[in-house]
NUDO-109046 format. One record per residue (C-alpha): residue number from 1; x negated, y, z negated; residue in three letters. Coordinates in Angstrom, 1 decimal. Layout:
N
+------+--------+--------+--------+------+
| resi |     xx |     yy |     zz | resn |
+------+--------+--------+--------+------+
|  NUM |      X |      Y |      Z |  Ala |
...
+------+--------+--------+--------+------+
This chain:
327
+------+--------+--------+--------+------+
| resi |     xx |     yy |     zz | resn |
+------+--------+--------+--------+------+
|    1 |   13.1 |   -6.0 |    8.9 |  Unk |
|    2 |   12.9 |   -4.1 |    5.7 |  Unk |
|    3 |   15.4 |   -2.3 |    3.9 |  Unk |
|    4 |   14.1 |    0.5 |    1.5 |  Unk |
|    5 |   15.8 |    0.9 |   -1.7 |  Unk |
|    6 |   14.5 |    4.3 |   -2.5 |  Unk |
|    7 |   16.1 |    7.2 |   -0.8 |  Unk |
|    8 |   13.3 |    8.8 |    0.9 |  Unk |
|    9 |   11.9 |    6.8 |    3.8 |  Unk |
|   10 |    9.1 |    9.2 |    3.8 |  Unk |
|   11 |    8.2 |    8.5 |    0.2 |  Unk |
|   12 |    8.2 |    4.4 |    1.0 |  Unk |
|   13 |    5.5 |    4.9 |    3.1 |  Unk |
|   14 |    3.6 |    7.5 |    1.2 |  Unk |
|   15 |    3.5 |    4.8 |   -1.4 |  Unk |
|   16 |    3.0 |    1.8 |    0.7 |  Unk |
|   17 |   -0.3 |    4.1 |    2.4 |  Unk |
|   18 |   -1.5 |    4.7 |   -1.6 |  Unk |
|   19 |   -1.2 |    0.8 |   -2.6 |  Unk |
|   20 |   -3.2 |    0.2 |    1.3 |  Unk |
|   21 |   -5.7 |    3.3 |   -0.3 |  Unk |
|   22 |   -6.2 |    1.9 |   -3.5 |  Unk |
|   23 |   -6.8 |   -1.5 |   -2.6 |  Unk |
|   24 |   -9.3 |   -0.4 |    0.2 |  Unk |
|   25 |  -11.0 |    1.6 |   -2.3 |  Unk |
|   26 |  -10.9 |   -0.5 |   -5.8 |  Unk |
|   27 |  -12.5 |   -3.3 |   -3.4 |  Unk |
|   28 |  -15.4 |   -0.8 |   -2.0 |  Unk |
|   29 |  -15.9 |   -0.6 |   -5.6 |  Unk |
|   30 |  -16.1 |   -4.4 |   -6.6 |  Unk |
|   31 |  -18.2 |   -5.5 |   -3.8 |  Unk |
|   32 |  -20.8 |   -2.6 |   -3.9 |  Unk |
|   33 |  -22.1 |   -2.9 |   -7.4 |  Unk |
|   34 |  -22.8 |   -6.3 |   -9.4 |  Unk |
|   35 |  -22.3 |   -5.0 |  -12.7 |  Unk |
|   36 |  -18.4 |   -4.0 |  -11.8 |  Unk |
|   37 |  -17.5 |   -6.8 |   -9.7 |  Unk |
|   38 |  -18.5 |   -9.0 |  -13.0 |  Unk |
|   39 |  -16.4 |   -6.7 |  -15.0 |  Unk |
|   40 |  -13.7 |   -7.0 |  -12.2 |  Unk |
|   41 |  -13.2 |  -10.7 |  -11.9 |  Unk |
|   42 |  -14.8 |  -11.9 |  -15.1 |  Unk |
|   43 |  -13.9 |   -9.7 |  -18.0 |  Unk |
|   44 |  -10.4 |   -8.0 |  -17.1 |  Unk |
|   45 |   -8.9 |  -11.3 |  -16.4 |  Unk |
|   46 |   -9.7 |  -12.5 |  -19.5 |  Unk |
|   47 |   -8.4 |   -9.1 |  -21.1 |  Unk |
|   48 |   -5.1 |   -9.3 |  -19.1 |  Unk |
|   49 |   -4.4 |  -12.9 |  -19.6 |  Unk |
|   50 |   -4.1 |  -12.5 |  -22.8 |  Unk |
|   51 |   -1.9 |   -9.8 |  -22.5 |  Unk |
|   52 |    0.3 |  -12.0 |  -20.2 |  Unk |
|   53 |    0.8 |  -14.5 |  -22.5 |  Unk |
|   54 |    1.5 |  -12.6 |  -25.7 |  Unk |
|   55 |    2.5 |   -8.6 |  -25.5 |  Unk |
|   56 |    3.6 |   -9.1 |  -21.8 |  Unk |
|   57 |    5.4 |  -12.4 |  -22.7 |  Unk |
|   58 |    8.8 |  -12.6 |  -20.8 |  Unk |
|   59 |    8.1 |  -10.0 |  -18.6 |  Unk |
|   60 |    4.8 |  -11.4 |  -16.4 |  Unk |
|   61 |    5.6 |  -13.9 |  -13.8 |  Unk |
|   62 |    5.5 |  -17.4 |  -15.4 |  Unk |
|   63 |    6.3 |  -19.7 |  -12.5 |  Unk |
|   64 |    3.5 |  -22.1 |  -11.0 |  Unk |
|   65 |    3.0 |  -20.1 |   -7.7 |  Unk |
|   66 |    1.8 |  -17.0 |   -9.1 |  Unk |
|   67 |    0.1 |  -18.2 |  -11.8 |  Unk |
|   68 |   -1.8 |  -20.6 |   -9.4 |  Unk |
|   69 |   -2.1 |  -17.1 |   -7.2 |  Unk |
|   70 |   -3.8 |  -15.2 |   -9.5 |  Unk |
|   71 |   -6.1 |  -17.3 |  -11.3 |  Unk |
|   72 |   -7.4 |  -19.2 |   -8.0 |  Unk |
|   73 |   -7.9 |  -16.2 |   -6.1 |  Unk |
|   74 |  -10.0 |  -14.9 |   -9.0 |  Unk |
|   75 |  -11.5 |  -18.0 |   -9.0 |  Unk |
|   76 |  -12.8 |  -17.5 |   -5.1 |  Unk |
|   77 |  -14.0 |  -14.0 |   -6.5 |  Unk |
|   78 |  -16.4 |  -15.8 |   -9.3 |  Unk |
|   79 |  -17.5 |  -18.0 |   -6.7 |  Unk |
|   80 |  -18.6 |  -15.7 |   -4.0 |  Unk |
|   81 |  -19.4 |  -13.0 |   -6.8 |  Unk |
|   82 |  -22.2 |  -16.2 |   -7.5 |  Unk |
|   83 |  -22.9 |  -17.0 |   -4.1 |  Unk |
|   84 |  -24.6 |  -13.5 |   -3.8 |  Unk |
|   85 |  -25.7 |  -13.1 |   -7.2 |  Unk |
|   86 |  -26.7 |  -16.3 |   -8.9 |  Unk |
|   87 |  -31.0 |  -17.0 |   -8.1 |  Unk |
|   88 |  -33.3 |  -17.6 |  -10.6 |  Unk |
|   89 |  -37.3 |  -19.1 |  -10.7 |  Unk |
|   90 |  -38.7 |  -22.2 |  -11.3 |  Unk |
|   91 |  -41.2 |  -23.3 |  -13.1 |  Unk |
|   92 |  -43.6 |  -23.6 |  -10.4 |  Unk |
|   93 |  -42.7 |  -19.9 |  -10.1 |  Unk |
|   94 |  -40.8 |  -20.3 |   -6.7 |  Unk |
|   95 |  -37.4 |  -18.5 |   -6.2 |  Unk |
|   96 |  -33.6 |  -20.6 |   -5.9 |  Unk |
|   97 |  -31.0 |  -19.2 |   -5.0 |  Unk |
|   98 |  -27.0 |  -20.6 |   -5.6 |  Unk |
|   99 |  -26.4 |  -19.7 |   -1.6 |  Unk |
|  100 |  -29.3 |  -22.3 |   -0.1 |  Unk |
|  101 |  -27.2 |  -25.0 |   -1.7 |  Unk |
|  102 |  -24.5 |  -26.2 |    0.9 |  Unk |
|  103 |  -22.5 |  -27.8 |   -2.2 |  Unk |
|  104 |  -22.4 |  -23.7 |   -3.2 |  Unk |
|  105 |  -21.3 |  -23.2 |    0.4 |  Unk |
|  106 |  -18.5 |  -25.6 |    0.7 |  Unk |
|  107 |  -16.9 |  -23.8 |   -2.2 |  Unk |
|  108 |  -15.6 |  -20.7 |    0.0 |  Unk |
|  109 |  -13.8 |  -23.0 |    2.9 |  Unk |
|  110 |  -12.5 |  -25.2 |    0.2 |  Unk |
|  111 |  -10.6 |  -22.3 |   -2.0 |  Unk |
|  112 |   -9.9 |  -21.0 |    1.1 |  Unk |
|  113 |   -8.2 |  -24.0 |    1.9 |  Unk |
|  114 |   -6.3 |  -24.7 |   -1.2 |  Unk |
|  115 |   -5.0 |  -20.9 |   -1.2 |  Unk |
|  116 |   -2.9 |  -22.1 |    2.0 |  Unk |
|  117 |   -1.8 |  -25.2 |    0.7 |  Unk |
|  118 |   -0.4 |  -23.6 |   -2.5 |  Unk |
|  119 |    1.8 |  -21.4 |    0.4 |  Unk |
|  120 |    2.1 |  -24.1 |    2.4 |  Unk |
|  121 |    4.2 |  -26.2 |   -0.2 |  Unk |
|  122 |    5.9 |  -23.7 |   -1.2 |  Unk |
|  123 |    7.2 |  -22.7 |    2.2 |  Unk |
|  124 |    8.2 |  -26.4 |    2.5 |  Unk |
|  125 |   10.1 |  -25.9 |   -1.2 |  Unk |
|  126 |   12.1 |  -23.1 |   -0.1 |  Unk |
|  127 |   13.3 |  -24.7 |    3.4 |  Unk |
|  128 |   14.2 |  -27.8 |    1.2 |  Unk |
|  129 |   15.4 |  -26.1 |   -1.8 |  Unk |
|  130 |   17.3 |  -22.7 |   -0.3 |  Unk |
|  131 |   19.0 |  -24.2 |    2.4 |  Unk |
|  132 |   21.6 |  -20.7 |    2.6 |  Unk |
|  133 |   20.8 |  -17.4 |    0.9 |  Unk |
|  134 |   20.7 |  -18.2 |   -2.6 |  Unk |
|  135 |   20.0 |  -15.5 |   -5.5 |  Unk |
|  136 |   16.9 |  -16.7 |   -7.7 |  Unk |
|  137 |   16.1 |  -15.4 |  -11.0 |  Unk |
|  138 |   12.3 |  -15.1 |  -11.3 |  Unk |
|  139 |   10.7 |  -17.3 |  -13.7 |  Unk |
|  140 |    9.5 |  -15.1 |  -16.5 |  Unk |
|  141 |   10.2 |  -11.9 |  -15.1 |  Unk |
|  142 |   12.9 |  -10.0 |  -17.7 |  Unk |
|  143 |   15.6 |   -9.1 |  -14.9 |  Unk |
|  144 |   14.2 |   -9.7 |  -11.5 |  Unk |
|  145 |   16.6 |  -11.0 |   -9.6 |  Unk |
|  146 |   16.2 |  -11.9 |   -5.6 |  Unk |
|  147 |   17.3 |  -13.6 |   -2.7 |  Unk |
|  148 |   15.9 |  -16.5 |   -0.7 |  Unk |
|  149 |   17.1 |  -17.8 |    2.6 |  Unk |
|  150 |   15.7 |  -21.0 |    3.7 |  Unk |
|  151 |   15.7 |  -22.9 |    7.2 |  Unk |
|  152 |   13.5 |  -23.8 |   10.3 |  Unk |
|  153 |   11.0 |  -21.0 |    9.8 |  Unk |
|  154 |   10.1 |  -21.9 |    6.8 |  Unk |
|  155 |    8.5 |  -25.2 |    8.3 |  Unk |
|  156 |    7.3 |  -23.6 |   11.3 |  Unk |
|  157 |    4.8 |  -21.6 |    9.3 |  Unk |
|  158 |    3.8 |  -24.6 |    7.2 |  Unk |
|  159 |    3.0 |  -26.1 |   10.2 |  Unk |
|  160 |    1.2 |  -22.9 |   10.9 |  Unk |
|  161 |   -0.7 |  -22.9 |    7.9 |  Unk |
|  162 |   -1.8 |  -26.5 |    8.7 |  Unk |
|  163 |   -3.4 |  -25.3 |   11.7 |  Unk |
|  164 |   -5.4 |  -22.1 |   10.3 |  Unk |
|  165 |   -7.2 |  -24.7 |    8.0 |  Unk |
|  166 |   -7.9 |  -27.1 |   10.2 |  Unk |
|  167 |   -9.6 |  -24.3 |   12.2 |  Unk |
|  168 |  -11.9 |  -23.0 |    9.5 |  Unk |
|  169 |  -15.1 |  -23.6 |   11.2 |  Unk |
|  170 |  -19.1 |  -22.9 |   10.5 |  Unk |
|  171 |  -18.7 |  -22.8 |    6.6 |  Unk |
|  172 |  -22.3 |  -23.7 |    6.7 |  Unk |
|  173 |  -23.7 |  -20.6 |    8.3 |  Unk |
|  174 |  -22.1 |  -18.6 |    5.2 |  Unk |
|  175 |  -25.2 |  -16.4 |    4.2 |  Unk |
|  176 |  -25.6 |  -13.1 |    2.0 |  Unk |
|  177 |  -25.7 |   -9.3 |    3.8 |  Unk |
|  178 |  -29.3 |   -7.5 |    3.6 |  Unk |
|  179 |  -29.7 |   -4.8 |    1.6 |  Unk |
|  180 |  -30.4 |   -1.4 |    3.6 |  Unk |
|  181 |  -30.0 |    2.1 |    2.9 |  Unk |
|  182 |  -26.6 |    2.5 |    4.3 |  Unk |
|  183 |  -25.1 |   -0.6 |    2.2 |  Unk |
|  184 |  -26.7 |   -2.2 |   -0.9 |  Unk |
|  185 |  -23.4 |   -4.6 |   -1.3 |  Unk |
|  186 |  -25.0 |   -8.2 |   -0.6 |  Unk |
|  187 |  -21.5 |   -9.1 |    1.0 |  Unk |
|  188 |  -21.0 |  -12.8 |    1.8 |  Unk |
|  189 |  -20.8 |  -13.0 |    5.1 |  Unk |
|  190 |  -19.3 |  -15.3 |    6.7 |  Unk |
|  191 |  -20.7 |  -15.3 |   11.2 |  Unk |
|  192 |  -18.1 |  -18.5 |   12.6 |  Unk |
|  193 |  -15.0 |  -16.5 |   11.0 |  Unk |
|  194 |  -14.2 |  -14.3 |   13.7 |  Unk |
|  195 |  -11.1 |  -11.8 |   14.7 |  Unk |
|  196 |   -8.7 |  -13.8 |   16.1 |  Unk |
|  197 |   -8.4 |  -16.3 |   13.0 |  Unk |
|  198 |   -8.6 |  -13.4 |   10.8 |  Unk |
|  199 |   -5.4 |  -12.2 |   12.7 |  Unk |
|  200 |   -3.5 |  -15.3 |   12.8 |  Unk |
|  201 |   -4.3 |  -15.9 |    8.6 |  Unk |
|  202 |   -2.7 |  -12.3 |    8.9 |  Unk |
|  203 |    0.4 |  -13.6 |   10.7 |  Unk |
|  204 |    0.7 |  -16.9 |    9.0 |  Unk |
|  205 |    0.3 |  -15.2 |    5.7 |  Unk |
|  206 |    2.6 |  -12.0 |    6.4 |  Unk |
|  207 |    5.3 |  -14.8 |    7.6 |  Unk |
|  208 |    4.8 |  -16.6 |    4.2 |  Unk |
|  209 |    5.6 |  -13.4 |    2.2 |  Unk |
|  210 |    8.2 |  -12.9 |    4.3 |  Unk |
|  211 |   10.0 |  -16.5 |    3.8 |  Unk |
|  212 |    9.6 |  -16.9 |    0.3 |  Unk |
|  213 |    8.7 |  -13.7 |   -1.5 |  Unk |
|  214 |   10.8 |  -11.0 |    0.6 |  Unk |
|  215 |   11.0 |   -8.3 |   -2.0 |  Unk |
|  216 |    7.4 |   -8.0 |   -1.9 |  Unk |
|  217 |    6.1 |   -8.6 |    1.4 |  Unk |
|  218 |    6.7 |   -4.9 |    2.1 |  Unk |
|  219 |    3.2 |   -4.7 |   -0.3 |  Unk |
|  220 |    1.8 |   -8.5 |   -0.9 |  Unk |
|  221 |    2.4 |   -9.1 |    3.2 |  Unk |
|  222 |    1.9 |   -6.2 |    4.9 |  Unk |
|  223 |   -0.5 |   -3.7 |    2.6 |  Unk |
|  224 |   -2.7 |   -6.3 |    1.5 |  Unk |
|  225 |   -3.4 |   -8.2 |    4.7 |  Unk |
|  226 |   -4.2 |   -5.1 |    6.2 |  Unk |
|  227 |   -6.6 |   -3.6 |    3.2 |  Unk |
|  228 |   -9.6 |   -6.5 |    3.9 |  Unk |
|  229 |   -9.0 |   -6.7 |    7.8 |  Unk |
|  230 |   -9.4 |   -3.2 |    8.1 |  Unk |
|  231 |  -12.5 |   -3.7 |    5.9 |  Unk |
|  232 |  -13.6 |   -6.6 |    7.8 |  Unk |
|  233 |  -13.8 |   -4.5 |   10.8 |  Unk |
|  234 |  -15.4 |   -1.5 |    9.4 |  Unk |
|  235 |  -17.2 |   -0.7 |    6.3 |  Unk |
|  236 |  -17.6 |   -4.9 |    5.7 |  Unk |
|  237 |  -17.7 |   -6.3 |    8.6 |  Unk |
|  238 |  -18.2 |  -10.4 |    8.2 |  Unk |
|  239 |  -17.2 |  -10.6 |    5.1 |  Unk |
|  240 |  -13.3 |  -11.0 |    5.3 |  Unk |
|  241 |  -12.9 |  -13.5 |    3.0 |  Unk |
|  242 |  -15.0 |  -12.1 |    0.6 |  Unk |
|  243 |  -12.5 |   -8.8 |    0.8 |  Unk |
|  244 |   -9.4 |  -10.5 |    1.2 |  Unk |
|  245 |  -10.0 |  -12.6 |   -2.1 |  Unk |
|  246 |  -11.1 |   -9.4 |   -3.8 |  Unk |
|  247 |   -8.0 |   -7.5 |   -2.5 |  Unk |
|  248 |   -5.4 |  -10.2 |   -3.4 |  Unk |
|  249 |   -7.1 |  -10.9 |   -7.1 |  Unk |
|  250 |   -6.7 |   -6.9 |   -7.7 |  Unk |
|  251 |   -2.5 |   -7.3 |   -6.4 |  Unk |
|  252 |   -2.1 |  -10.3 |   -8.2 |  Unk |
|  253 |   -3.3 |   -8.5 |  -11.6 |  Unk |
|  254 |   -1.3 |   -6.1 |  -11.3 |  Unk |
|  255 |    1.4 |   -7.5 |  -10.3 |  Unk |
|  256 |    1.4 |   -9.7 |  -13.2 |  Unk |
|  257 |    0.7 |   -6.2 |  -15.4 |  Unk |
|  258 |    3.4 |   -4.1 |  -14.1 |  Unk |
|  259 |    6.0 |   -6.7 |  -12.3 |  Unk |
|  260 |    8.7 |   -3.9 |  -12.2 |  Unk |
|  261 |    6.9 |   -1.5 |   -9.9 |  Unk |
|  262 |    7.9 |   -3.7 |   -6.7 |  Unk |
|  263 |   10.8 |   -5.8 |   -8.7 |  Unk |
|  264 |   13.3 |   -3.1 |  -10.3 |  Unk |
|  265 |   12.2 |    0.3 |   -9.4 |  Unk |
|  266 |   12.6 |    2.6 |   -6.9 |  Unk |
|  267 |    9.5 |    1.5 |   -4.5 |  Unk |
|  268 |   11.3 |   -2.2 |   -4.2 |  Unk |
|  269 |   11.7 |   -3.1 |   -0.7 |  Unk |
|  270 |   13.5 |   -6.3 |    0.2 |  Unk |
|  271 |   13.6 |   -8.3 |    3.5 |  Unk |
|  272 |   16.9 |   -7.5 |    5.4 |  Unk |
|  273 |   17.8 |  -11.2 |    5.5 |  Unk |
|  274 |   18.3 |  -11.4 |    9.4 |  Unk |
|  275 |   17.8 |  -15.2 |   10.3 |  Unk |
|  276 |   16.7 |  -14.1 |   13.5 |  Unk |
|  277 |   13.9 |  -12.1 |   12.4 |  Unk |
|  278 |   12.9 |  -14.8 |   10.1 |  Unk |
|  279 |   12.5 |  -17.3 |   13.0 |  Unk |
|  280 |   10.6 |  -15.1 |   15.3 |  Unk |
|  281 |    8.2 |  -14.0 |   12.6 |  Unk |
|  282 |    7.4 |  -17.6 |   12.1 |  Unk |
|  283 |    7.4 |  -18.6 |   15.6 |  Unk |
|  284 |    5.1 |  -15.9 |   16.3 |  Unk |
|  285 |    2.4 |  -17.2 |   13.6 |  Unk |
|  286 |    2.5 |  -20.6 |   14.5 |  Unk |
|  287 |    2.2 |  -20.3 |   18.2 |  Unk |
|  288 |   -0.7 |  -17.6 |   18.0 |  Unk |
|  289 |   -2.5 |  -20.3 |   14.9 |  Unk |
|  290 |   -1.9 |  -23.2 |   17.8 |  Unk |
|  291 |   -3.4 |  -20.5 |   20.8 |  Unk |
|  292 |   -6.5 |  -20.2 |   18.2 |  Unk |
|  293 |   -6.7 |  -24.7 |   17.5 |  Unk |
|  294 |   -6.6 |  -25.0 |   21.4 |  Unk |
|  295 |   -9.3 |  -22.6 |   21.4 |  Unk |
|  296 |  -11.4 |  -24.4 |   18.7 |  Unk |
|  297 |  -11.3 |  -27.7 |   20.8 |  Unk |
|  298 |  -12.0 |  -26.2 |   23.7 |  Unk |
|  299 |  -15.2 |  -24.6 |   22.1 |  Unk |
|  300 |  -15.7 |  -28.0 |   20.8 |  Unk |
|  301 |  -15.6 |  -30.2 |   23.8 |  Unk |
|  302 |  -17.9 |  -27.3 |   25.8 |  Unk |
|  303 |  -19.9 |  -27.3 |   23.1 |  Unk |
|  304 |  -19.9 |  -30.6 |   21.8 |  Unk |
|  305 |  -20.4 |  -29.3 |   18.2 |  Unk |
|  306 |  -18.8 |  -30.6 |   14.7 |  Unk |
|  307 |  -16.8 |  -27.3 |   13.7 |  Unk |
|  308 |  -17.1 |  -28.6 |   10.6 |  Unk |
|  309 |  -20.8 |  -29.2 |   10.1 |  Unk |
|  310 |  -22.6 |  -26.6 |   12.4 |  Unk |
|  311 |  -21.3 |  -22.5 |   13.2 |  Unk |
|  312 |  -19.1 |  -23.1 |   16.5 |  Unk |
|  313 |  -18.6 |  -19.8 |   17.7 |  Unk |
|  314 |  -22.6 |  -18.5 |   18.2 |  Unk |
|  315 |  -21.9 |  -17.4 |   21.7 |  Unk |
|  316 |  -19.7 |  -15.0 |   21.2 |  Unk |
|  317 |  -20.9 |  -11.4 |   20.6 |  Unk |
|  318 |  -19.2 |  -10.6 |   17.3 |  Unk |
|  319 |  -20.6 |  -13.3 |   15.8 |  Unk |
|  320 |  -23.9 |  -12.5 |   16.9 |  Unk |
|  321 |  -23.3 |   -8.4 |   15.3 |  Unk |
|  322 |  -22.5 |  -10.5 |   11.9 |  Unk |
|  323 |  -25.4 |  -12.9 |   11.8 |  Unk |
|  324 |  -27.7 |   -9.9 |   12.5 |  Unk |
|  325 |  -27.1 |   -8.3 |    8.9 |  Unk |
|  326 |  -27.8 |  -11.0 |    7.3 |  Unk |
|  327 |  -30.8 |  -11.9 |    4.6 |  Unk |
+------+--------+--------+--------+------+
């Protein structure tokens, strides 16, 4: 599936577990404290994007995907950064807060949403575009030369990427995680956004990397979808998307910073360019994002619920462990 071009196999995955460590960790530290999760996602991009466009000029990734990449997924961290910040008083002395708003509340689903769609075309521009393996230069990046290999999968996961939006449910449960002893983060959590389309985002994303950027999905695809699902399950559990936006804004920086580390050192690792795996990868996301639509309907007509307009999934025990921490 991968082939390493460092000599040491053993070293490949020493890195690849330190980029999974740091992620884990840098994201503990943005979501526990206010103050650095402002300086995070507010201040640093600021700093770096201007370092992007002048001193880093020729060398930071200029093309429209990762540009979109990194500035909406730092957008998604402002937002939820507000969501469980953002309160003030009125004059009657009574307290808002930016979450009781559902306006505030559609915000998550909906740069949730245009997140896939931004991989969703451009799976659909590399099946049309790289119809054989083609080398690409990357746009803005001094000597970064890769391949891409278009064909059926690429559409397949588009189609699969359809389907994991259109089963984002129970947006309007989104609330903000209690303070207690143990935790002091004020995660937003999210109760209706459960393991199993967690793990087919996982899939349909990890087969997105894989199609169109496959000398990095060794890190974009496989460490960074792991670092917030892991957290989602332990430390900060219900707040995946919170994580996972946190996690991919961090990558994205850097990648833009220091493009060579996965482009033209040592620690690149590049797809092997087997059609075969390509297809089942694919296959394998869109029939697991179809196994979790089925589901939703099924929910749906038992239910007889608007997965759109009310939480879906309140029968089920995991959801009930992550509306009990909230506020």
């Amino acid at each position: 599936m991968f082939t390493f071009h460092g000599t040491n196999t053993i070293l490949m995955w020493v890195v690849w577990i330190c980029v999974l460590a740091t992620l884990f960790v840098l994201n503990e530290v943005a979501r526990k404290s206010k103050e650095l999760g402002f300086v995070f996602f507010v201040i640093l991009p600021v700093v770096l994007s201007i370092l992007w466009f002048t001193v880093l000029k020729g060398r930071s990734y200029t093309d429209w995907f990762h540009l979109a990449k990194v500035y909406s997924s730092t957008a998604g961290c402002i937002g939820f950064w507000a969501i469980r910040f953002v309160e003030g008083k009125r004059k009657d002395g009574s307290v808002w807060r930016l979450r009781d708003y559902k306006l505030a509340l559609a915000f998550p689903p909906l740069i949730l949403a245009i997140n896939i769609l931004e991989a969703c075309a451009r799976d659909i521009e590399v099946g049309m575009v790289y119809p054989v393996l083609t080398r690409v230069q990357e746009e803005g990046a001094a000597h970064t030369v890769f391949q891409l290999m278009g064909g059926s999968w690429n559409f397949m996961n588009a189609a699969a990427g359809i389907l994991n939006i259109l089963t984002i449910t129970g947006w309007v449960g989104i609330c903000v995680r209690k303070k207690t002893t143990k935790d002091r983060s004020r995660d937003m959590v999210w109760p209706d956004m459960l393991w199993f389309w967690i793990i087919a985002y996982d899939l349909w994303n990890f087969a997105y990397t894989y199609n169109c950027l496959p000398h990095h999905a060794w890190y974009c695809g496989f460490a960074l979808l792991l670092a917030p699902t892991i957290c989602s399950f332990t430390v900060g559990k219900g707040a995946w998307l919170q994580h996972r936006a946190q996690t991919l804004a961090i990558w994205c920086m850097f990648a833009q910073t220091f493009p060579t580390f996965q482009d033209n050192s040592m620690f690149r690792v590049d797809s092997t360019y087997h059609p075969m795996i390509y297809a089942a990868v694919s296959f394998t996301a869109l029939i697991v994002n179809l196994a979790v639509f089925v589901y939703m309907l099924r929910k749906v007509r038992q239910t007889g619920k608007n997965p759109y307009k009310e939480e879906l999934y309140t029968d089920l025990k995991q959801y009930q462990e992550f509306k009990s921490l909230a506020e």
